[in-house]
N, C-alpha and C positions, 0 to 999 in steps of 0.2 A: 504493500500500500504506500509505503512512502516513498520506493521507488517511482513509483506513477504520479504520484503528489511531485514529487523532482521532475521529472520530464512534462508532464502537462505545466507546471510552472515555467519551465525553459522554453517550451513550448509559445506558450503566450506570450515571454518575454521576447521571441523572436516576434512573433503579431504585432507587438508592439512597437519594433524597431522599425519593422517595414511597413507600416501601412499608418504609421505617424508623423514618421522622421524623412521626408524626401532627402535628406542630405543623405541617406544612406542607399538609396538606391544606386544600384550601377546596371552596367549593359548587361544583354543577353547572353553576349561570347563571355566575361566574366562569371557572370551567376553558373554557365553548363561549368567552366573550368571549378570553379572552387565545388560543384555539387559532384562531380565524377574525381578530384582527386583525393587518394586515402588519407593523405597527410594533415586535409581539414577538420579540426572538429565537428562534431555531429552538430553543436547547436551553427555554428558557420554553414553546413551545410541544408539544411533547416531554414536557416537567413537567405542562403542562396534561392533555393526553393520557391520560398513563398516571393523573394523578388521576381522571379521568373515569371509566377505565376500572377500576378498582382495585376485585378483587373482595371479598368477605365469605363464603367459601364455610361455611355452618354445619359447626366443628369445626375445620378448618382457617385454619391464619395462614402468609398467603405468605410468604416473603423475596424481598427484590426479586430475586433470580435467575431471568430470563425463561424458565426450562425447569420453574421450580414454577406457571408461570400457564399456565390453561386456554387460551388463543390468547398469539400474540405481538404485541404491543401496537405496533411497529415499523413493521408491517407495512400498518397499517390507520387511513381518516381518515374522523373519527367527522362524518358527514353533516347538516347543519342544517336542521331540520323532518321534520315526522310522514310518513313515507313511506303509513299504513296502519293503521287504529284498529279495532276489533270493539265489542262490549259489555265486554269485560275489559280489550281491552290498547292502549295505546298504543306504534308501532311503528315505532322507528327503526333506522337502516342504518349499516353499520359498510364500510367502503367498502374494498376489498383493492388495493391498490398493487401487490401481488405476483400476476400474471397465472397463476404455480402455486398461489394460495390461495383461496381462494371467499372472499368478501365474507361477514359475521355481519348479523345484526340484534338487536337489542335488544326484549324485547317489556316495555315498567313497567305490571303490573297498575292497575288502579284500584281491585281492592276491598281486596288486600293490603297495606296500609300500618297503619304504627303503631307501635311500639316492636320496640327490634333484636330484643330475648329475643324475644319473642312470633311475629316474621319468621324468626328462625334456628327455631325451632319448625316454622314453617308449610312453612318453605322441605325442612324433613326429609322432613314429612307428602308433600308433591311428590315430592320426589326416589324417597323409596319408591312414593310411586307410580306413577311414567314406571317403575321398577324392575316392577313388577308387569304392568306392562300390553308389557312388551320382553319378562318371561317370557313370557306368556300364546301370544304371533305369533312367539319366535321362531322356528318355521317357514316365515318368510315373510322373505326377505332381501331386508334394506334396506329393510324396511317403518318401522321409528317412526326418525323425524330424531331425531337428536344434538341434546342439549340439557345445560344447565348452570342451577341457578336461583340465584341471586345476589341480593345486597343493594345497589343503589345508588337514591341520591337521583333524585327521578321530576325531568325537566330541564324541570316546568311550574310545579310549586309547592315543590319542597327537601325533600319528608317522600322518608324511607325506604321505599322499596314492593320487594318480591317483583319482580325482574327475569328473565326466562327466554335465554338465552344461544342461537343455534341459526344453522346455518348458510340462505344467505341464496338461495333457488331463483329470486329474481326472478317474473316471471308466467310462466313455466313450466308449474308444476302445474293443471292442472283437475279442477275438481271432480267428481269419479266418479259423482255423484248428478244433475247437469248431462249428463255425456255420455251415461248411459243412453236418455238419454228422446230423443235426437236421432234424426232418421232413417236416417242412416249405423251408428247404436250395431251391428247382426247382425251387418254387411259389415266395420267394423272390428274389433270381436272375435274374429270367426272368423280373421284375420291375425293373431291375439297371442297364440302358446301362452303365452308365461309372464306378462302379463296376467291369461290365463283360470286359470290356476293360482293366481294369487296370490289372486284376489276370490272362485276356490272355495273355497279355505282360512280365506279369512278371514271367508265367512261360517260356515264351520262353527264355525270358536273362536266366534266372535261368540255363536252360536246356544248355543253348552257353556254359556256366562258366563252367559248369560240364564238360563239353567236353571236352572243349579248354583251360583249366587253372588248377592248384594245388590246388585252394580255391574255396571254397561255402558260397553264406549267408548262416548264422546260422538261421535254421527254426525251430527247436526245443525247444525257450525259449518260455514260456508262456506270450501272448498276446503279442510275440515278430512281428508275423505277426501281423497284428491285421485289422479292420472295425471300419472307423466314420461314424456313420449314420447324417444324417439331417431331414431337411423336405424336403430339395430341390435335395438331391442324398447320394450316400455312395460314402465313398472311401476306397482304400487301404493306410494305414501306414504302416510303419516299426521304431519302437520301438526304436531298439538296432542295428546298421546297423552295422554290423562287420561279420569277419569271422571263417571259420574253415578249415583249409589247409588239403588240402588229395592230394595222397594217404601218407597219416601217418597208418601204421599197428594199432597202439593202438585207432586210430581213425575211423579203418575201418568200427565196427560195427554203429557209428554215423550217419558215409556216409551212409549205408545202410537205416537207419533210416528216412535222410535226403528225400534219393531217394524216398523212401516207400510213404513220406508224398506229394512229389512232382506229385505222379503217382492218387495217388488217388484224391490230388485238380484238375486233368487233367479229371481224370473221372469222377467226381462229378458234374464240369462245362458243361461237355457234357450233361449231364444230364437237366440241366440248357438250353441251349442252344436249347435241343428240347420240351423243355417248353416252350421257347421263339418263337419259330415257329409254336406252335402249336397257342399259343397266335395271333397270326399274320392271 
């Protein structure tokens, strides 16, 4: 007990140092070096840690009290090198010590970088929009992952970029637009009532949006649709929940692209569907 009374003290007094004392913060490249060498003490490396991880949530200013921070920083060892990179983001892993918490990752944009106002701005712009597009499916449970967008230094070059905060599925997921076109796709759909519920649902919203709005989910990132299986059901995720506004001319041929992919998950379900009847 009093061992734990010691570290949760030391603990806090690292909260303290970092989320009070801006003279104490330092870069990125600093915090990874003093957290991966052995020579630092544990509460330095703890210090390092929570600088790392120290959020900028546009509006709000944490105090170090670990129940006002979006994860608990304690719990988790920030992993060195890119686990995983797109055309946007580069994509590191937040690694869970605690076998009840899921592991985070880190995604640092590469186009949003620039000045803090301009990112607290952009980071709004985001936010309402993950907000928009969680209205749009929530009828669809447990469809758009959790996310958080943040400000911290990118850990290649030190500038400030747009970071996305979101829990960590490992390879898991697959991508919904992959598994159609396999030869098994009738045989295992027909086995996935809440599956087939959720990709019917979601292409009808899909199909409203298209209609009746400027914006489309973005269907085209890979494993951006995606499938968790279990043992107990599949589900539908959505990865990356954001958009792509049309009609933009430059954007037309995407839209097409979009549409293309929306027609054939329509027809492929059909497919699906009299497999499941015949099943019956």
């Amino acid at each position: 007990m009093k061992e734990f009374a010691h570290y949760n003290k030391q603990f806090n007094r690292a909260l303290e140092e970092v989320f009070t004392d801006s003279e104490k913060n330092s870069s990125v490249k600093e915090n990874l070096t003093r957290i991966f060498c052995l020579h630092e003490t544990k509460f330095s490396r703890v210090v390092a840690t929570l600088n790392l991880l120290k959020t900028f949530l546009p509006d709000i200013k944490y105090n170090y009290k670990t129940e006002n921070l979006p994860f608990d920083p304690n719990v988790y060892d920030f992993q060195e090198g890119v686990i995983g990179n797109g055309g946007e983001n580069d994509v590191y892993l937040l690694d869970s010590r605690d076998k009840d918490t899921p592991s985070l990752v880190l995604k640092f944009d590469h186009q949003d970088c620039g000045d803090i106002p301009d990112l607290a701005r952009r980071a709004k712009e985001i936010r309402s929009e993950y907000e928009r597009v969680k209205t749009w499916f929530q009828d669809i449970p447990e469809l758009i992952a959790e996310e958080y967008s943040v400000i911290m230094e990118h850990p290649r070059n030190g500038r400030p970029t747009i970071t996305t905060l979101q829990k960590y599925y490992g390879r898991q997921p697959k991508d919904l637009f992959d598994m159609i076109e396999q030869d098994n796709w009738p045989d295992y759909i027909a086995t996935q009532p809440r599956l087939q519920q959720d990709i019917a649902t979601f292409i009808t919203i899909n199909e409203k949006q298209d209609r009746e709005s400027s914006e489309m989910l973005d269907l085209l990132g890979k494993r951006n649709i995606s499938v968790i299986e279990s043992d107990r059901e599949s589900r539908l995720l959505v990865l990356d929940p954001h958009l792509i506004s049309h009609p933009d001319r430059e954007k037309k041929d995407i839209i097409k692209r979009q549409r293309q992919k929306l027609a054939r998950l329509q027809e492929l379900m059909a497919t699906g569907k009299s497999k499941t009847a015949e099943a019956a």
